[in-house]
C-alpha positions as CSV (number, residue, x, y, z in Angstrom):
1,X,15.9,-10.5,0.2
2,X,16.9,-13.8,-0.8
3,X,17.6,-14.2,-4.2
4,X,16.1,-17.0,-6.2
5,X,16.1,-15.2,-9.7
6,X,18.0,-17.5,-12.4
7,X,20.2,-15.5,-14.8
8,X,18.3,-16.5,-17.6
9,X,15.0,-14.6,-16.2
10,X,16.7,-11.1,-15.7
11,X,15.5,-8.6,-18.6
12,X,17.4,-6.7,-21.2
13,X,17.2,-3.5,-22.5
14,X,19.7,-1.5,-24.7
15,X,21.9,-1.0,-21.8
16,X,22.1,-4.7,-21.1
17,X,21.0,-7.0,-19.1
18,X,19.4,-6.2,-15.6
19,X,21.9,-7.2,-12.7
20,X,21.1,-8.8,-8.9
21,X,24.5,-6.6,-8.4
22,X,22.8,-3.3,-8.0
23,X,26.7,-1.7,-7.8
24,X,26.8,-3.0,-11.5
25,X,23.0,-2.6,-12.8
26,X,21.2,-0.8,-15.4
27,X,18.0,-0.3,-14.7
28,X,14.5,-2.2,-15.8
29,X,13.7,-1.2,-19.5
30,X,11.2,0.9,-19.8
31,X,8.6,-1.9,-21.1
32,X,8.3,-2.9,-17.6
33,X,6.2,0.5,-17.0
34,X,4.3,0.6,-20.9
35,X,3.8,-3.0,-21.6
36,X,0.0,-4.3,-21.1
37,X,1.2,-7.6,-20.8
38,X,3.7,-7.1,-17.8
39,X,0.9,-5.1,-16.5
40,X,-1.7,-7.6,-16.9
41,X,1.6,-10.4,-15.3
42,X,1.7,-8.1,-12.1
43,X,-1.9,-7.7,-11.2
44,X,-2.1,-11.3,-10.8
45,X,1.6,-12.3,-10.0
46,X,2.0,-9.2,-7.6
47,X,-0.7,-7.6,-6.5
48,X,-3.3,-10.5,-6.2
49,X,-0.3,-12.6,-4.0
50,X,0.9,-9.5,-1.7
51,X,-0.7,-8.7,1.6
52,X,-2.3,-5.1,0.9
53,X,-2.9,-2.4,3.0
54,X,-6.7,-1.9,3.3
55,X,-7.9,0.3,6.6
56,X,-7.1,0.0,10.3
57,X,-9.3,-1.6,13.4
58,X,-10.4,1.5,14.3
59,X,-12.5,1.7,11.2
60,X,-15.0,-1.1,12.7
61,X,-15.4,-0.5,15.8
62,X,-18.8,-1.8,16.7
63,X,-20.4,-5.2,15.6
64,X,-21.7,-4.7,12.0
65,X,-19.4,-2.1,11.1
66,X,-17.6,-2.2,7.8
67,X,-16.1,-0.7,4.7
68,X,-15.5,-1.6,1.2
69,X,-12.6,-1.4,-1.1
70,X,-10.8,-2.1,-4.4
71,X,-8.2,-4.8,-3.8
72,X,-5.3,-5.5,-7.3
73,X,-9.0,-5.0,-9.1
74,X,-11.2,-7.0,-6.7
75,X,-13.6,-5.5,-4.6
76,X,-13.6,-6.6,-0.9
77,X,-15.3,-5.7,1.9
78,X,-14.1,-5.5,5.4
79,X,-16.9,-6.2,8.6
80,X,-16.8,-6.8,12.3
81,X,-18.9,-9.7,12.8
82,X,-22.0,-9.6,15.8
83,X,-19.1,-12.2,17.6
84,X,-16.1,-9.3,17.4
85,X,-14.2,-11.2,15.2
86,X,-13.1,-9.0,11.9
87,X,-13.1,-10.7,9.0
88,X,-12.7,-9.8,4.6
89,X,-15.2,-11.3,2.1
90,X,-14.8,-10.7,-1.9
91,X,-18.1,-8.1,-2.0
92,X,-20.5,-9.8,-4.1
93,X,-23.1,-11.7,-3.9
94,X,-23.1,-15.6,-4.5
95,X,-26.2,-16.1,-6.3
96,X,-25.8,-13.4,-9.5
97,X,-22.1,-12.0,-8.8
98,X,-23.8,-8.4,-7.5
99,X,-22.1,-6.1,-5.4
100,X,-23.5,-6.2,-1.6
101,X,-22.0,-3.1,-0.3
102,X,-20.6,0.3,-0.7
103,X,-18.4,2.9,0.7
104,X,-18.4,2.4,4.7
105,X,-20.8,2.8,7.2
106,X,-23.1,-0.2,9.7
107,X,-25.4,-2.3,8.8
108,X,-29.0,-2.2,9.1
109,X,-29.7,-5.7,10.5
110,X,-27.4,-8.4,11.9
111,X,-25.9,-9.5,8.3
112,X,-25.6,-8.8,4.9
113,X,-28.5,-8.1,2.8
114,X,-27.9,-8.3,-1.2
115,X,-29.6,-5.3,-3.2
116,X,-30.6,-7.6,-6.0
117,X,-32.0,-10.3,-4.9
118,X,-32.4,-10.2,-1.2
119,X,-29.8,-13.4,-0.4
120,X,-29.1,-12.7,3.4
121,X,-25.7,-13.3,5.1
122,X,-25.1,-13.6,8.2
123,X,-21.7,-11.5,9.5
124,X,-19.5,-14.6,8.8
125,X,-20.1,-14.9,6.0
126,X,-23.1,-17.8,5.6
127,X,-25.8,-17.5,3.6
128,X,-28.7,-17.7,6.2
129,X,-31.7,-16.9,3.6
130,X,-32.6,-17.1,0.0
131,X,-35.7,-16.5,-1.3
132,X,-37.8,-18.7,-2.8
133,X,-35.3,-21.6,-2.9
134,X,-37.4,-24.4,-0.9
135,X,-38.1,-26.1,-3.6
136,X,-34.9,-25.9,-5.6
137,X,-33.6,-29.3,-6.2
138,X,-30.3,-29.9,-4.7
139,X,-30.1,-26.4,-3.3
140,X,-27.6,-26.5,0.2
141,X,-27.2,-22.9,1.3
142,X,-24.1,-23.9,3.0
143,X,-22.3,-24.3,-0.3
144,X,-23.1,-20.4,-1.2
145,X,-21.2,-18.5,1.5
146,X,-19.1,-15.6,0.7
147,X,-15.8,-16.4,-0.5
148,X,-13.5,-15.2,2.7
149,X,-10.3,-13.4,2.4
150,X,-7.1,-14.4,4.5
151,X,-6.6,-11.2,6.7
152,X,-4.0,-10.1,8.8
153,X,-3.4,-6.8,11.8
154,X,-0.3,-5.2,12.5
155,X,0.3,-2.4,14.6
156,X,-3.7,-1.8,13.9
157,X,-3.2,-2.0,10.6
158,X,-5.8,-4.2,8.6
159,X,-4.2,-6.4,5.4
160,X,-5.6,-8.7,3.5
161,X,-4.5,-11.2,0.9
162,X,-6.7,-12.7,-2.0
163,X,-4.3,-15.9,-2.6
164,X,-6.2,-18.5,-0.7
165,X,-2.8,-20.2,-0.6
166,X,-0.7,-17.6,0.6
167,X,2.2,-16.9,3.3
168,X,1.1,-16.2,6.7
169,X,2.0,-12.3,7.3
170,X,3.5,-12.6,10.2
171,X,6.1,-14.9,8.6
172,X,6.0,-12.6,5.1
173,X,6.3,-9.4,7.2
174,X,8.1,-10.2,10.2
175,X,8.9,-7.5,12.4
176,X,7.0,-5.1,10.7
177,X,4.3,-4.3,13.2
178,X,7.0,-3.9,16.1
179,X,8.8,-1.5,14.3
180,X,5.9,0.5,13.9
181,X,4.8,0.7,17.2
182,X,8.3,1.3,18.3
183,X,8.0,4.8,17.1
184,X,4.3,4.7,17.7
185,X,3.4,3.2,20.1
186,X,-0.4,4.1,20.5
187,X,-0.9,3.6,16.6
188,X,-3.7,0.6,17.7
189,X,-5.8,3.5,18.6
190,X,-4.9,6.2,16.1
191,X,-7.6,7.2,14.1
192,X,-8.4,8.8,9.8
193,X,-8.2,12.0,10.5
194,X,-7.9,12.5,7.1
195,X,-8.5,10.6,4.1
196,X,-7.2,11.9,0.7
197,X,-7.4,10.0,-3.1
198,X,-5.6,11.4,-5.9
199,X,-5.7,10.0,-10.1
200,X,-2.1,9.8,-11.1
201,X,-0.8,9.3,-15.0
202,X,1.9,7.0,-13.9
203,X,2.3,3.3,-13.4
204,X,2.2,2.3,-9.8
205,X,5.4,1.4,-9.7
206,X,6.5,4.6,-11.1
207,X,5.3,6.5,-8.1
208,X,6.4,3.6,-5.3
209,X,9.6,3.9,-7.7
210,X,9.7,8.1,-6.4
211,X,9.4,7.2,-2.8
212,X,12.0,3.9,-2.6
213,X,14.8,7.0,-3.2
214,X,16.1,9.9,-1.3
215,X,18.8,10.5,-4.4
216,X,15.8,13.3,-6.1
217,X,15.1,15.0,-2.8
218,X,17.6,17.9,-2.3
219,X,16.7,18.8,-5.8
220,X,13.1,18.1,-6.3
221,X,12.2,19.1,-2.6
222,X,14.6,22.1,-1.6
223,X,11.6,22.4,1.6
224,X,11.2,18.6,2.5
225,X,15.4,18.6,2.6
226,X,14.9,21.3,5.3
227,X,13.0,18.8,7.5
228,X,15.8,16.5,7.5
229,X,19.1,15.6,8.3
230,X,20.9,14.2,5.1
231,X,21.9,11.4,7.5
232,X,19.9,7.9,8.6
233,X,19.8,7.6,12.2
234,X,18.7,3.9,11.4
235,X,17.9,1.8,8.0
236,X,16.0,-1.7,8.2
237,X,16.1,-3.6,4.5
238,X,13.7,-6.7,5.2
239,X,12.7,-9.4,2.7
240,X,9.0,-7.2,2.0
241,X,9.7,-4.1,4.3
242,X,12.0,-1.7,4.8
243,X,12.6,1.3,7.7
244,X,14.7,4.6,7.2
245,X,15.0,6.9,10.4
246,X,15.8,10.7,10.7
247,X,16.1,13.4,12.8
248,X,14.6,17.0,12.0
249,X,16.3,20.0,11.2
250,X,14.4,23.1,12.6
251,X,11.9,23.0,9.5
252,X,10.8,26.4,7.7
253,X,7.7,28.6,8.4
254,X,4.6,26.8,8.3
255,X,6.6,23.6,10.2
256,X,8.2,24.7,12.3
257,X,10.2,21.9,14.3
258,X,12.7,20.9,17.4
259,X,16.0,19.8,15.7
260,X,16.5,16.0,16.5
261,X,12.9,14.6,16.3
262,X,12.2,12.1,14.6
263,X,11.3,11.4,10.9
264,X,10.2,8.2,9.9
265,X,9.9,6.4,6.6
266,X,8.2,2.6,6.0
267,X,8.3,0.9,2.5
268,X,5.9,-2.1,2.3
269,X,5.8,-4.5,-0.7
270,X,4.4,-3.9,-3.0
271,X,3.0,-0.6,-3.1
272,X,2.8,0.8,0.5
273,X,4.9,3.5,1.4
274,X,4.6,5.3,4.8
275,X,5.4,8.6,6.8
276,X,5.9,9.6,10.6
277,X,6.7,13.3,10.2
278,X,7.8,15.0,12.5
279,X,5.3,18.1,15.0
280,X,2.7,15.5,15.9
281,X,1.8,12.2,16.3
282,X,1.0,10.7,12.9
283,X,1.5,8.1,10.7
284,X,0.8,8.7,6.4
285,X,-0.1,5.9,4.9
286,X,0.1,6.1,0.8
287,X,-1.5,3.3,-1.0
288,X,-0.6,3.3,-5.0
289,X,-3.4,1.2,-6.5
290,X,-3.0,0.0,-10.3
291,X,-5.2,1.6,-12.4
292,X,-4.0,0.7,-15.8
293,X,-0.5,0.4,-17.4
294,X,0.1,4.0,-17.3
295,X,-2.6,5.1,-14.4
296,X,-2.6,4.3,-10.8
297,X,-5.1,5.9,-7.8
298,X,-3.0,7.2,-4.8
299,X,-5.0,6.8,-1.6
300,X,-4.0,8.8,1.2
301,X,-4.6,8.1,5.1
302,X,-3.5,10.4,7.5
303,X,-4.2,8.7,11.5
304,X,-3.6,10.3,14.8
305,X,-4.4,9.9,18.5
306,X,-8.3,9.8,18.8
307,X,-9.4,13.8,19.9
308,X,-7.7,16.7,20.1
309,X,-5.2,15.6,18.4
310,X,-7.3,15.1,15.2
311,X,-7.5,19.4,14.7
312,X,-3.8,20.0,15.9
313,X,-2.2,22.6,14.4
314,X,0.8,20.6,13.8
315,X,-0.5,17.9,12.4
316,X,-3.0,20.0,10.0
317,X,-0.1,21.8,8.7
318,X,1.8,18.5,7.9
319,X,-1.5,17.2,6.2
320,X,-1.4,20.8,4.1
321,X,2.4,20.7,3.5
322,X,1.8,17.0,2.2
323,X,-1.3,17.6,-0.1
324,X,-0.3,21.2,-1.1
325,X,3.6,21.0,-1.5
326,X,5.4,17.5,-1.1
327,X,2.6,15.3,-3.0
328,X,1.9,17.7,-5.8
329,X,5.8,17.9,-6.7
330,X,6.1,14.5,-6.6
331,X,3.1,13.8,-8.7
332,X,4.6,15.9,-11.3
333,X,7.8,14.3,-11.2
334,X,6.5,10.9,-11.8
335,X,3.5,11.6,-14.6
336,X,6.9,13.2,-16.5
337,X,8.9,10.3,-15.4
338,X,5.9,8.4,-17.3
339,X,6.3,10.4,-20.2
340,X,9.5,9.7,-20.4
341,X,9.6,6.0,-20.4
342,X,7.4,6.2,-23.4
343,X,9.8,8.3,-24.8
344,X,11.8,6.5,-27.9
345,X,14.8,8.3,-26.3
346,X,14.9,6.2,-23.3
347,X,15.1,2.0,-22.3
348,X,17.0,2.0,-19.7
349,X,19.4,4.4,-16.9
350,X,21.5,3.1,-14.0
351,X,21.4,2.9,-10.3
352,X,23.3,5.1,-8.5
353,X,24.2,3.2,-5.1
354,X,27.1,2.6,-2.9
355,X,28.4,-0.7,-0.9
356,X,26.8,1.0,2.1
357,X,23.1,0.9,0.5
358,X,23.1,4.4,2.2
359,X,19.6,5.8,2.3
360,X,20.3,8.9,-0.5
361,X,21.2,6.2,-3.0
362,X,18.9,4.1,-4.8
363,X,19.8,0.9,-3.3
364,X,15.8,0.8,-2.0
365,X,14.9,1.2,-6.0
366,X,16.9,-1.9,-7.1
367,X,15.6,-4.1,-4.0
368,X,12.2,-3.2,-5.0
369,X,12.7,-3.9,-9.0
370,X,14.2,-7.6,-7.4
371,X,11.1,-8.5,-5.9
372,X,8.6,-7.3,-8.7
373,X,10.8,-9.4,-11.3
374,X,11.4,-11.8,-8.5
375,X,7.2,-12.0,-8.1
376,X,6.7,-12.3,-11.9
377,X,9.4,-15.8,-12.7
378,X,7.3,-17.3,-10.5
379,X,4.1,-19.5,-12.0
């Protein structure tokens, strides 16, 4: 990560000030997880900038397919036009503001039909019919479109980005999507096979926080540290993305497992965090949504080869260990971790890293408190 933070825009807290030096750093004070207005600072300087995770192609398929969702507070809809092209629209309507669509599914006609008033888009996006409007004085239907969304795929992955003015992803995240697909490389035609949502007390970053560092797992997972070697095979630390590799250890009863496979971990500014566990093919994709200063919504998508391969064994046991075990222990550990920071007892702790940024450290935590306070100096 390149660092463009002046001195003068690092935070202190009654452990002094926050360092670039993560060898030599307290951490952020806890305002940065309590405060409204920092809150209010990253929805726009963060998550409204950031390319976020929103679905994958496989989720419209056929012409007229779509699905909506909730974007850094924004809802945004996702459709594959009637000329294949996939494209994001804000999801409302550009007459009155109302909603056009909900949840997923195809549309009825060949475009968009608002509930309200009836305005009719066409799959690109232009209004093709308004009621009633021949007569309007000065009325162009070309100047009422939907407001489009800058979208980018990787690996089969859909992201979009609301800043009209943004940085292409392929330049943001280079070498994202390869990486992926080195370890998965059908993942353009995985599938949901399972789709999971979950209301955590606990600022987003709190919970992205939790998964940026193996330092909690022998003690806060004694079964997860059974899955894994305590050694990286391989560690990636990009400007927005990093990789941690693993191999297996045999697992315990209910996951049973090879020794050597692979175990795979993604971090994706700002608040995408991913799994390849090991058993099956399948890639778990964890979403942490702001919902609030203290709130987020975890969205959970679990994809797999197309088939079979939706119902194996192997992959429904890693889907039961994950909502069952591993998510519910880390969901208590981060609404106390909350609970904490709003504690009069605490500001501010330390990060425990090496010169090796090895993986059980919290070198990840301190690159990822860079780029939120690097996202919030800027205007």
């Amino acid at each position: 990560m390149s660092n463009t933070i002046q001195i003068i825009d690092l935070p202190s807290g009654d452990r002094g000030k926050f360092s670039t030096d993560s060898l030599n750093s307290p951490t952020l004070p806890s305002r940065y997880y309590t405060d409204n207005n920092i809150y209010d600072d990253e929805l726009k300087k963060v998550h409204q900038r950031a390319w976020n995770y929103t679905g994958h192609v496989t989720d419209v398929v056929e012409r007229g397919s779509y699905f909506t969702d909730t974007v850094a507070g924004q809802p945004i809809v996702i459709v594959k036009g009637q000329d294949d092209i996939i494209r994001a629209f804000f999801n409302v309507c550009a007459h009155r503001g109302h909603e056009l669509l909900t949840g997923k599914g195809k549309l009825k006609g060949k475009g968009i039909v608002c509930p309200y008033h009836a305005w009719f888009y066409k799959t690109d996006g232009t209004l093709q019919r308004a009621r009633l409007t021949e007569h309007i004085k000065d009325f162009d239907t070309s100047e009422y479109s939907l407001r489009e969304i800058s979208i980018a795929f990787s690996a089969g992955l859909i992201f979009v980005n609301l800043d009209k003015d943004c940085e292409p992803f392929d330049k943001s995240m280079s070498g994202f999507g390869p990486s992926l697909q080195k370890y998965l490389p059908n993942i353009e035609n995985f599938v949901a096979a399972h789709r999971l949502s979950y209301d955590i007390n606990a600022n987003w970053k709190v919970v992205v926080d939790n998964f940026s560092e193996a330092y909690h797992i022998p003690i806060a997972h004694p079964q997860l540290a059974k899955v894994l070697e305590q050694e990286a095979a391989d560690i990636m630390l990009e400007d927005r993305w990093t990789f941690n590799g693993f191999r297996s250890r045999t697992g315990f009863e209910g996951l049973e497992l090879e020794p050597g496979l692979p175990y795979c971990a993604w971090q994706a500014w700002p608040n995408i965090c991913m799994l390849s566990l090991p058993g099956s093919e399948n890639l778990i994709v964890l979403r942490m949504s702001p919902n609030g200063v203290g709130k987020c919504s975890e969205r959970v998508d679990v994809y797999t080869p197309k088939g079979d391969a939706e119902n194996d064994p192997k992959l429904l046991a890693v889907r039961d260990l994950f909502m069952n075990m591993f998510n519910q222990e880390d969901i208590a550990i981060v609404e106390s971790v909350q609970r904490g920071l709003s504690s009069l007892g605490y500001d501010q702790g330390r990060y425990i890293c090496d010169a090796e940024q090895s993986w059980f450290t919290e070198a990840q935590l301190h690159w990822l408190h860079m780029q939120v306070l690097e996202a919030l100096a800027k205007d």
